[in-house]
C-alpha positions as CSV (number, residue, x, y, z in Angstrom):
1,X,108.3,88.6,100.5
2,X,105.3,86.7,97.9
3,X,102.7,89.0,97.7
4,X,99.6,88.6,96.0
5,X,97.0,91.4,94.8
6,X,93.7,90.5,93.8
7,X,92.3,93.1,91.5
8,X,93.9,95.6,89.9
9,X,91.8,98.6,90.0
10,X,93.2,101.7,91.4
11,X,93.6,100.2,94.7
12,X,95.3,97.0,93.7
13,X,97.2,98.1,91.0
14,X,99.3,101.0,93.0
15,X,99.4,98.8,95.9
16,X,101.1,96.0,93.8
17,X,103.1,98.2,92.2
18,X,104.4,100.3,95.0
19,X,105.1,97.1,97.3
20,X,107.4,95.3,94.1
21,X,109.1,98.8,93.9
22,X,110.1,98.3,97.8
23,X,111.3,94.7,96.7
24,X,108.4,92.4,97.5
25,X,108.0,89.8,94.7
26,X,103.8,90.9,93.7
27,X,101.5,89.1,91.5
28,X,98.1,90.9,90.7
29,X,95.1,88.7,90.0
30,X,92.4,89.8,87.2
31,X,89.6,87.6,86.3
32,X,89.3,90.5,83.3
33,X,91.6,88.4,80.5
34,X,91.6,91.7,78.8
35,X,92.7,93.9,81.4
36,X,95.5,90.9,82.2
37,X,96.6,91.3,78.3
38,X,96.9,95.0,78.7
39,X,99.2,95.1,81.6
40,X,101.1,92.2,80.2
41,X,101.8,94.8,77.5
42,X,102.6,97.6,80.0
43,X,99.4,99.2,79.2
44,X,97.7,100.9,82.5
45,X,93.6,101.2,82.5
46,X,93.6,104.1,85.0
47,X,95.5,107.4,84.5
48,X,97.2,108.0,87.9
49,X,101.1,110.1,87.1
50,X,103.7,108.2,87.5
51,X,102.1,105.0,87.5
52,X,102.5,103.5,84.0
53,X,106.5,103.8,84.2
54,X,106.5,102.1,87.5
55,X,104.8,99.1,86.5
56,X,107.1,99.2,83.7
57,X,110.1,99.7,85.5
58,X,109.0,96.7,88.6
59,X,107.8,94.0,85.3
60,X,110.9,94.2,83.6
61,X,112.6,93.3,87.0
62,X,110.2,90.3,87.3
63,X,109.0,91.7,90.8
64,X,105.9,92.4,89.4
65,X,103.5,90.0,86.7
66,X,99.9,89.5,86.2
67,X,97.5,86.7,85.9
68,X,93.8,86.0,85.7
69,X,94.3,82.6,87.6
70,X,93.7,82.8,91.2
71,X,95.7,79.6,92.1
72,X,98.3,80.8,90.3
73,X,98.7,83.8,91.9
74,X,98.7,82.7,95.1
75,X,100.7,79.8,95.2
76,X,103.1,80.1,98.2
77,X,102.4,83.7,98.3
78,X,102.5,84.9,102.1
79,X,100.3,87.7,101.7
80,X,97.2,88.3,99.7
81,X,96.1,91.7,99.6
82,X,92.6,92.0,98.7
83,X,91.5,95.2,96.5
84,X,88.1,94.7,94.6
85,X,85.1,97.1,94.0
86,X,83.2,97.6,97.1
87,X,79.9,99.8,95.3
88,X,77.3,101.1,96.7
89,X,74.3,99.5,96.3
90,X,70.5,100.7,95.9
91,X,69.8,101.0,99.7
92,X,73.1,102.4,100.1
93,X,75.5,99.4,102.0
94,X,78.1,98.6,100.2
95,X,78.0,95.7,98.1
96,X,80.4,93.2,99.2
97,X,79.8,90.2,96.7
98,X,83.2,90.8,94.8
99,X,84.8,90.7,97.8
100,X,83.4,87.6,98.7
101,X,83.8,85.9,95.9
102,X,87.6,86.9,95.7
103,X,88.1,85.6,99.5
104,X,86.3,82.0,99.0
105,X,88.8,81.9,95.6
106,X,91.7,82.3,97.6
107,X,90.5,80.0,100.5
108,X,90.0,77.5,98.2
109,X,93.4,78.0,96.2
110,X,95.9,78.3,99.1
111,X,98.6,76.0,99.4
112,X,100.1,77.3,102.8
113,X,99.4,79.6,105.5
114,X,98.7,83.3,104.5
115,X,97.8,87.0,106.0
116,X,94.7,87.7,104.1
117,X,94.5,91.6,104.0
118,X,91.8,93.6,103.0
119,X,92.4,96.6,101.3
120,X,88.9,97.4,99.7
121,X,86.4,99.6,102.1
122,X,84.3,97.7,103.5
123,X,81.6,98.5,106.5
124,X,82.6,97.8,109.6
125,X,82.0,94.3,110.5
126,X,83.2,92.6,107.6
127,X,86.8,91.2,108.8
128,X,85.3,89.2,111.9
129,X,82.5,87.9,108.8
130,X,85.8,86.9,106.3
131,X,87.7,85.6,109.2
132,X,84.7,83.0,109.9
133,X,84.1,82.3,105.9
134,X,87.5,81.8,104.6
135,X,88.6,79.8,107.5
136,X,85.8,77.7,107.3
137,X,86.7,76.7,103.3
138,X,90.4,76.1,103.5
139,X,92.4,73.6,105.4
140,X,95.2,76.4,105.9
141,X,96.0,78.7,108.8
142,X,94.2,82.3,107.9
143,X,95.5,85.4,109.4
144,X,92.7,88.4,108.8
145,X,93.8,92.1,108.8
146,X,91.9,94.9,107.8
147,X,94.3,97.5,106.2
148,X,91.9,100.3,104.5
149,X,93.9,102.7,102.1
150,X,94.1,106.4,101.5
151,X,95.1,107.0,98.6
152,X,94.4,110.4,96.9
153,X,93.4,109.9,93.1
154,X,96.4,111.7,91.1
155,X,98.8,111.3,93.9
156,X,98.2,107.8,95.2
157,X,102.1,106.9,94.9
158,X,102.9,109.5,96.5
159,X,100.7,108.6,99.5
160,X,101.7,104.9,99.5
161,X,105.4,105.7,99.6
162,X,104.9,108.2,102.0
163,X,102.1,107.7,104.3
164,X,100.8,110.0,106.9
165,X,99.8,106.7,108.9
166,X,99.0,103.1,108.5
167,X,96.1,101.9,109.9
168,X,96.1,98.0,111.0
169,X,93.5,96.1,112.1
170,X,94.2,92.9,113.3
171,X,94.1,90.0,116.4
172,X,97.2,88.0,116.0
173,X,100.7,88.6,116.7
174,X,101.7,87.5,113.6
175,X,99.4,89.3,111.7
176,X,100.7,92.0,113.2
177,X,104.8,91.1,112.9
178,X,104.2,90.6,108.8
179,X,102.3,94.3,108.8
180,X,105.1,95.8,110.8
181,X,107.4,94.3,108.4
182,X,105.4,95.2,105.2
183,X,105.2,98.7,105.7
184,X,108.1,99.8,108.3
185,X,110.2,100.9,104.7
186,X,107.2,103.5,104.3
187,X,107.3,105.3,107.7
188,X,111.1,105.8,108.1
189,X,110.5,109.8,108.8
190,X,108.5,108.5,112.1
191,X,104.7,108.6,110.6
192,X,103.0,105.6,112.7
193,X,101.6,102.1,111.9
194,X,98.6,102.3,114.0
195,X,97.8,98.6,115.2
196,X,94.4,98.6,116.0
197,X,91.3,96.2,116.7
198,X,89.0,95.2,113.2
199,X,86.0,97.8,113.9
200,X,88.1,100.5,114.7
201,X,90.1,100.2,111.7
202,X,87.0,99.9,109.6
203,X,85.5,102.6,111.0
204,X,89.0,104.9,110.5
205,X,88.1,105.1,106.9
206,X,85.1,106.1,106.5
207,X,85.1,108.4,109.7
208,X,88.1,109.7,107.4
209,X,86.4,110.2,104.4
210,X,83.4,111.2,106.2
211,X,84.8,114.4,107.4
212,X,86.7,115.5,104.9
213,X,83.3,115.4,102.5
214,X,81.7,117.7,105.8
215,X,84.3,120.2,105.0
216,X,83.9,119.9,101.6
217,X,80.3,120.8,102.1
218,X,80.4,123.2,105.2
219,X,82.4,125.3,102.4
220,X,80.1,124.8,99.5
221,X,77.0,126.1,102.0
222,X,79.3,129.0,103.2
223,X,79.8,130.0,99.2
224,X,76.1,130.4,99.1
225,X,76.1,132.7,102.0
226,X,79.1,134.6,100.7
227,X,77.5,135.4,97.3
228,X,73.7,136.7,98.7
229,X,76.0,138.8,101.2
230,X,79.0,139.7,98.4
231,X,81.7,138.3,100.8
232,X,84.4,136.2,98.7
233,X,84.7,132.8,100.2
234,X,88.1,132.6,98.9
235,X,89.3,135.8,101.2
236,X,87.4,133.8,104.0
237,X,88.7,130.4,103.1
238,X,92.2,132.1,104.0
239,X,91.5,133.6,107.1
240,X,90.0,130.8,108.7
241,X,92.5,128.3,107.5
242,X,95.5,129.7,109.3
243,X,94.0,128.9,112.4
244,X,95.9,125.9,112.6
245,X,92.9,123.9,114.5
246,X,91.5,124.4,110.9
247,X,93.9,124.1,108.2
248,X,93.6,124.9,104.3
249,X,93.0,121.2,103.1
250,X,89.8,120.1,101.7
251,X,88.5,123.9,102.3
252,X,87.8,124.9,99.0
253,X,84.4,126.1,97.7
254,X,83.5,124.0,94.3
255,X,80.5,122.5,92.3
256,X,80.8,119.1,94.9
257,X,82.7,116.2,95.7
258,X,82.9,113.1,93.4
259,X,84.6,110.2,92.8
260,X,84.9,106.6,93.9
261,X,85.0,107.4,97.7
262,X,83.2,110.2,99.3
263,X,79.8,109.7,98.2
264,X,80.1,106.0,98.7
265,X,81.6,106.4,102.5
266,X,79.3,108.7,103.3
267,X,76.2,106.8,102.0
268,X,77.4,103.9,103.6
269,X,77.7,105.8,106.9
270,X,74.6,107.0,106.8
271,X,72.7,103.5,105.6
272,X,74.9,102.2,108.4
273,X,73.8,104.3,111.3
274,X,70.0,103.5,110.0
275,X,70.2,100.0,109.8
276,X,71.9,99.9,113.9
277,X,69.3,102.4,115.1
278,X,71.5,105.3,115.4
279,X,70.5,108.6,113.0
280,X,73.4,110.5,111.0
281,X,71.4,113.9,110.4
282,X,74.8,115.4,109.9
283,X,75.9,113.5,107.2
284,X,72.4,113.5,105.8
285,X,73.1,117.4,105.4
286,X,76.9,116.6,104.0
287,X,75.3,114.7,101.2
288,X,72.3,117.0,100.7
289,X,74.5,120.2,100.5
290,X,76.8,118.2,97.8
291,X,74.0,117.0,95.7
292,X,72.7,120.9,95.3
293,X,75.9,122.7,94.9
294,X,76.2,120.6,91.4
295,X,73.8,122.7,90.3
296,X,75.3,125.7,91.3
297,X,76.3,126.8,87.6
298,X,73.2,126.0,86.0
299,X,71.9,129.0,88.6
300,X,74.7,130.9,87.8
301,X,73.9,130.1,83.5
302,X,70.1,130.9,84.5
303,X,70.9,134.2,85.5
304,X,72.2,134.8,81.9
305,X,70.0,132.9,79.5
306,X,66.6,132.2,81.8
307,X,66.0,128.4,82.2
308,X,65.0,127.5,78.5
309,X,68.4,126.6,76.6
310,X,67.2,125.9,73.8
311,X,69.4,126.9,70.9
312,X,72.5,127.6,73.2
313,X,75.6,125.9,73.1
314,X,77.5,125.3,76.3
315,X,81.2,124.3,77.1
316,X,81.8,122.7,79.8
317,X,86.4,122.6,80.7
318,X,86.8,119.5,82.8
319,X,84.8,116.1,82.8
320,X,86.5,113.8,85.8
321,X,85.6,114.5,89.2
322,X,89.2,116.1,90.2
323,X,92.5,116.6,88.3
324,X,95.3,114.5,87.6
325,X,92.9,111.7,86.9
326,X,90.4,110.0,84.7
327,X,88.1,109.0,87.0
328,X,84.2,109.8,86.3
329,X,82.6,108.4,88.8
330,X,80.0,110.7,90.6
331,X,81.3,113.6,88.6
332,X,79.8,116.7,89.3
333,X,79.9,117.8,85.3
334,X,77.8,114.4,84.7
335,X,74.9,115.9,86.5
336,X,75.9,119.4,85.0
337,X,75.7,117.8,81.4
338,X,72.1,116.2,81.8
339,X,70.7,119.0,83.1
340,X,72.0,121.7,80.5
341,X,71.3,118.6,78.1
342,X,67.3,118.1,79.8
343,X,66.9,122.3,79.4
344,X,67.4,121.9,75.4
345,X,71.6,122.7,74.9
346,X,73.8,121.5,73.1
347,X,76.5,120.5,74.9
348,X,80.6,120.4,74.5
349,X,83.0,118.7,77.2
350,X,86.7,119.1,77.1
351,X,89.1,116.9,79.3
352,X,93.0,116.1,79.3
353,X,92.2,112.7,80.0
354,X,88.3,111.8,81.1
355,X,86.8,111.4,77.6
356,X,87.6,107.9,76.6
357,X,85.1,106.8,79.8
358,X,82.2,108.9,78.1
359,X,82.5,107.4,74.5
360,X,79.4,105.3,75.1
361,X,78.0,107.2,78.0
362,X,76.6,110.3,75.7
363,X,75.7,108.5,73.0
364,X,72.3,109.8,71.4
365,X,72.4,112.7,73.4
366,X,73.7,116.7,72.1
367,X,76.9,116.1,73.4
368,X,80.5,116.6,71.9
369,X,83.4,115.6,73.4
370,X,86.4,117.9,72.4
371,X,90.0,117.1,72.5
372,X,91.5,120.5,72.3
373,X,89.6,122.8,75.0
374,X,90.0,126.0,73.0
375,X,87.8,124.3,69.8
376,X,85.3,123.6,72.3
377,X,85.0,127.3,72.9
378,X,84.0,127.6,69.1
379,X,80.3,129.5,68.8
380,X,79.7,128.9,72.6
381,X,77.6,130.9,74.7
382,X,79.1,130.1,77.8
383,X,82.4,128.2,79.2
384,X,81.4,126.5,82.8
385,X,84.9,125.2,84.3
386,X,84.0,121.8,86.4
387,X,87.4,120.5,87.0
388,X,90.4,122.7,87.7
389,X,93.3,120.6,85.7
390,X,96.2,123.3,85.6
391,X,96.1,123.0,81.6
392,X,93.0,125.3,82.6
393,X,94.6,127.4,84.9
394,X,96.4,129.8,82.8
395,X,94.9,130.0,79.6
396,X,94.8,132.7,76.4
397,X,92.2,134.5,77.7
398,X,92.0,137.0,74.6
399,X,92.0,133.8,72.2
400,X,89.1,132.6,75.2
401,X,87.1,135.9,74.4
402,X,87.5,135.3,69.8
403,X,86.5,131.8,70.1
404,X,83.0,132.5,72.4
405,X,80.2,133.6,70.7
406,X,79.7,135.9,74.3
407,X,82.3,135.7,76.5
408,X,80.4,134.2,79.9
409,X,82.7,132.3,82.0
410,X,81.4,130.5,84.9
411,X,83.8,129.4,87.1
412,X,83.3,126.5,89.7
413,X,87.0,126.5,90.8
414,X,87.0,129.8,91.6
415,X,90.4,129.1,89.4
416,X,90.5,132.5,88.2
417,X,90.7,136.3,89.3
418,X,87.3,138.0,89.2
419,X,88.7,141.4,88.7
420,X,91.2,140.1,86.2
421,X,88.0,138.6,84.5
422,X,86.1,141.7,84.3
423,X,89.0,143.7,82.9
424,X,89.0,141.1,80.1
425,X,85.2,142.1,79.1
426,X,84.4,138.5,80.6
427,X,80.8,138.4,81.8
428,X,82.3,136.5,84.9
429,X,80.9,134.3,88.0
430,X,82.9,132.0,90.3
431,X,81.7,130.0,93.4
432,X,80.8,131.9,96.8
433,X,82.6,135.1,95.6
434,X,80.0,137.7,95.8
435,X,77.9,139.7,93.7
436,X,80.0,142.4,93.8
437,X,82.8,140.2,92.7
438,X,80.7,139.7,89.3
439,X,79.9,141.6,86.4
């Protein structure tokens, strides 16, 4: 099948890249001439494992190229798959003006009948809108489907190859037989293609992403109670996820959720249910609860050094929201950084692969970026982990303990054994695990 991706962000480019390694002959569209010049030359612009050898591997067998021309791409294509930046914008709502503008190009471009798919998140609402819009400027017969993704940063070909479900919206039969025959290849161990109306489907994904955020959160506020009472939240995490109406996923206490996703469903949500007259006071509390447990280590550094940091150098292991990828966006350790950077310290951030995004993001400000995470230990007062990347997991703990000028670790992973810390001579706090946890 001709396949065409418009934008290759994360969504489009592992999209287009997982559909040519099923087969499908994919063209992604860029207007970025740049970006287009870079994958041309098998460069990537996101770090997702796996990836980069893939669209290697699917060029080389001409089942997968790259343009910045929009007619071009989809010249007799019979699919586009549309995957541009939805962001959230000042009230909220997502901002769908990319979108837009990447639908009325393909309108106008077509030379045939297509399925127009869109992959991007978009509020519910919006494929009855395109439907209208795009048939209205092309001469062609437009099939809409909403087809949201989720994809897990770090493992998103995993979760394309092998999806738990597929979620389909869409009104026509056709629409419906091309989906079918899209992703049948991915759900051979019987996970479903759910075929579903446009709202619903809509809906799906940010309901999705919705709740796993509230467990996020539910956790994070549990931590709090666990340390006052000096409960660990891991030992609790564990007994309540083996009741299997609960699971272990998503149930770990932390400094917050970040990323593209989560806090941009869950503000859309809540704009969402304002703007139709129906309150979201639960996901008002999801959001709250996330935006104060990124400041969870700066209490934790306050019971060692007072508020004033003047003079103190801090380390900070872990810049991107989550491992196994570069992605910055809503990061807790951005809001970390400014405020140990507003309180007067100098500040040192180590990454395996986040720093190239914060070249120009820190600049003027007291803040190194480190390549090697034990040099960013030199002369520090404390080491606050932010992101629990498995380089961090298992480190020299004695070289740790030499390189620190005192040997505080704060742990927002809870990555590390508190007892095992203590024996060490670390001065040692992690998330939710009580007082009596910590030296």
């Amino acid at each position: 099948m001709k396949i065409a991706v418009i934008g290759t962000g994360y969504v489009g480019l592992v999209t287009g890249t997982c559909l040519a390694e099923n087969g499908h002959s994919v063209v992604c569209v860029d207007r970025d001439p740049a970006k287009v010049a870079s994958l041309e030359k098998g460069q990537i612009p996101i770090y997702e494992p796996g990836l980069e050898d893939m669209v290697a591997r699917n060029a080389e067998a001409h089942r997968l190229s790259f343009t910045t021309d929009t007619a071009k791409g989809v010249a007799g294509v019979e699919v586009v798959f549309l995957a541009v930046g939805t962001p959230s914008s000042e009230n909220g709502r997502a901002d769908l003006s990319q979108l837009l503008g990447a639908a009325d190009a393909v309108a106008a471009a077509l030379t045939g009948p297509v399925v127009l798919v869109t992959k991007s998140t978009v509020p519910v609402g919006t494929a009855r809108m395109l439907m209208k819009r795009v048939r209205e400027r092309s001469a062609h017969t437009i099939d809409i489907v909403s087809n949201p993704e989720f994809l897990k940063e770090g493992d998103a070909i995993n979760d394309f190859m092998k999806p738990d479900r597929v979620v389909v919206g869409c009104d026509s039969e056709n629409a419906q037989r091309v989906m079918r025959n899209i992703y049948e290849p991915f759900v051979r161990t019987d996970n479903p293609i759910l075929f579903m109306d446009f709202e619903s489907s809509e809906l799906t994904k940010y309901a999705s992403n919705a709740f796993l955020a509230t467990r996020i959160s539910f956790m994070n506020e549990l931590s709090r109670v666990a340390m006052t009472m000096g409960a660990d939240i891991e030992t609790v995490r564990k007994g309540m996820g083996f009741d299997r109406r609960i699971g272990h996923l998503f149930m770990f206490a932390g400094v917050g959720y970040g990323g593209s996703c989560f806090p941009k469903d869950v503000r859309e949500l809540i704009a969402l249910g304002r703007e139709e007259g129906v309150p979201m006071p639960l996901l008002e509390a999801v959001e709250n609860v996330n935006e104060q447990q990124k400041a969870i280590l700066i209490e934790y550094l306050e019971r060692e050094y007072g508020k004033d940091l003047k003079g103190k150098t801090i380390t900070l292991w872990g810049l991107a929201f989550k491992p196994r990828t570069d992605d910055i966006r809503d990061a807790p350790a951005l809001r970390i950084i400014d405020e140990l950077v507003a309180r007067g310290a100098h500040v040192r951030v180590s990454d395996p692969a986040a720093l190239g995004h914060a070249k120009n993001m820190f600049a003027g400000k007291p803040v190194e970026l480190v390549e090697d995470a034990y040099e960013a230990l030199r002369g520090s007062d404390a080491l606050l982990v932010v992101t629990e990347w498995a380089e961090f997991r298992r480190p020299d703990f004695e070289k740790m303990k030499g390189l620190l000028r005192k040997p505080v670790v704060l742990d927002g992973r809870n990555i590390y054994d508190p007892a095992a810390m203590r024996a060490l001579g670390f001065t040692y706090r992690a998330i939710g695990r009580g007082d009596k946890h910590a030296s």
